[in-house]
N, C-alpha and C positions, 0 to 999 in steps of 0.2 A: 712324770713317769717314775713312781719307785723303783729300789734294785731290786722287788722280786719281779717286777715287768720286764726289767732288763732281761736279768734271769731266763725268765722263761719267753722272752725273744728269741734269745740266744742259742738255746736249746729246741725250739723247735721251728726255727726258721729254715726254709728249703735250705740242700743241700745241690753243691755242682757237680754230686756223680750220680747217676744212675743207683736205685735199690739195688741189693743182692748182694751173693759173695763174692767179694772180686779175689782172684788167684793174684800170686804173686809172679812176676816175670825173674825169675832167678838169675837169667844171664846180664839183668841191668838193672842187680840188687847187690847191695853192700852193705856189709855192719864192718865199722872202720874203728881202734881205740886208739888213744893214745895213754902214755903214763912216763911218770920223768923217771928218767935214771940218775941219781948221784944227785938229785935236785938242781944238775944243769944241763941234761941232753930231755930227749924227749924221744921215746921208744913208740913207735905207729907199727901196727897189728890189724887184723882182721880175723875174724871166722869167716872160710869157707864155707860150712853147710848149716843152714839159713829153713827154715821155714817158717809161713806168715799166711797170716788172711787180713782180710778186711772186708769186716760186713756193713752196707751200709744202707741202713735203716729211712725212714719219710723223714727223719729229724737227726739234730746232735745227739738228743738224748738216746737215739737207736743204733748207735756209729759202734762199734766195736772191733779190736784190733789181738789178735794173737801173734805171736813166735814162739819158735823154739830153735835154740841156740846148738850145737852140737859142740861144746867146751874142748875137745880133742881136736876141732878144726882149726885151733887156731894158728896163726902162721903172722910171725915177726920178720919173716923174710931171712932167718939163724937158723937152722935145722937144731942146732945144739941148743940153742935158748929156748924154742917150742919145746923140746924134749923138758929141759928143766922146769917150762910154764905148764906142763901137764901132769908132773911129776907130781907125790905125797904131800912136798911142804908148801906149793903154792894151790895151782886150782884142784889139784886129785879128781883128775877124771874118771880112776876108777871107784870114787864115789859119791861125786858129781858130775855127769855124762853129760848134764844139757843143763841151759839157763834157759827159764821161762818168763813171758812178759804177756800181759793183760791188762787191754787197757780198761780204766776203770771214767774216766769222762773225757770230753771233747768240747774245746772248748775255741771259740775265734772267728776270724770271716777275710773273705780276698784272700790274701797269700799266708795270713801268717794266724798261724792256732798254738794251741797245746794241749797238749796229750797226758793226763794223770794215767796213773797205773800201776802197777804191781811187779816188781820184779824177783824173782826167784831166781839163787843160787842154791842147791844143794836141798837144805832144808830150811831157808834162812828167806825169806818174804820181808822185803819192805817197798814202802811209795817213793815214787819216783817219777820227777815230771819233765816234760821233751818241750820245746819248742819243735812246732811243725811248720817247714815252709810249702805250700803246694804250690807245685812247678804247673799245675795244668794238665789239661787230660786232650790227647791228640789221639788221633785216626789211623795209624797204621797201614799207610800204601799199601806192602808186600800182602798182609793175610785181611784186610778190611777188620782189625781188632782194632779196639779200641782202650788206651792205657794213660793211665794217672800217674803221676810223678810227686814225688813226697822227699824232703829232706828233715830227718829227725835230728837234735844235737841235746845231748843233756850232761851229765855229773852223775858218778854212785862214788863213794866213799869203801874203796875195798875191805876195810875192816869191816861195815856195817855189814860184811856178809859172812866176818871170819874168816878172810882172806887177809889176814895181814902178817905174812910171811916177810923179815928183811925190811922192816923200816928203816928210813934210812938209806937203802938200798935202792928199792921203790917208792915211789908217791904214793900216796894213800888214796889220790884223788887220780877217777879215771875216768876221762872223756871220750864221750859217744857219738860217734855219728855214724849215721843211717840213711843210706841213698834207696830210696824202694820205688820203685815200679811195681802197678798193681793193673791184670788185664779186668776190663768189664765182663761180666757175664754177658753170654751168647745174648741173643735176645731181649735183653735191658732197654 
């Protein structure tokens, strides 16, 4: 078997969800970061408002995944340090409002994939790849729904976006991780 057999194995081998756009479950969805302080603590954060789809196509190559980040939601559990992480000299949400993410291929099989893609701060696009773990997709006693379970984790380099306020200060390096929940379309 060559690797462009592998390849295109890979890519369009069934998939374990159901076609369609799956919605995101919000109340059992998280975008988690971390970043060091003083390069010996380690400062864990989250954005509150979240939005995401996932479309999934007969193949990988059909699989496509959005967000959007709402950069003002984020919350270090310091009311006064949110204030300063929204502020002019680090994310400036009054001219960067949201982070965008696109995924651009899908790649894996059983529990554990990865996720190429595009990320957007501001006006500053670069790739960016995720280990994805798939938790499995169960049936939902209370509403008869039916939801998929995904754990993302990757690395951006805060300057690669022009966020490099306080080196030194902060880590330059900021780790990601992404608990998502996605409901199946009605009738799938």
């Amino acid at each position: 078997m060559t690797q462009n057999d592998v390849t295109n194995t890979l890519t369009t081998a069934p998939l374990p969800l159901a076609p369609g756009d799956w919605e995101l479950d919000p109340l059992h969805s998280a975008v988690n970061f971390t970043i060091r302080h003083l390069g010996i603590a380690k400062v864990r954060g989250r954005f509150a408002e979240v939005k995401a789809a996932l479309h999934v196509g007969e193949s990988l190559a059909d699989v496509r995944v959005t967000a959007e980040i709402a950069l003002a939601s984020v919350d270090t559990g310091n009311p006064d340090r949110d204030a300063h992480v929204r502020a002019s000299d680090l994310l400036d949400v009054e001219k960067r409002p949201t982070m965008t993410f696109r995924s651009t291929r899908v790649s894996g099989a059983g529990e554990d994939w990865t996720m190429d893609g595009e990320l957007t701060i501001g006006d500053v696009t670069r790739p960016v790849t995720l280990a994805v773990e798939f938790g499995g997709v169960v049936d939902v006693p209370i509403d008869g729904s039916r939801h998929a379970g995904f754990e993302a984790t990757g690395e951006i380099r805060r300057s690669d976006f022009g966020l490099d306020f306080a080196p030194g200060l902060l880590g330059d390096t900021v780790k990601i991780q992404l608990d998502m929940q996605f409901v199946e379309p009605r009738g799938a």
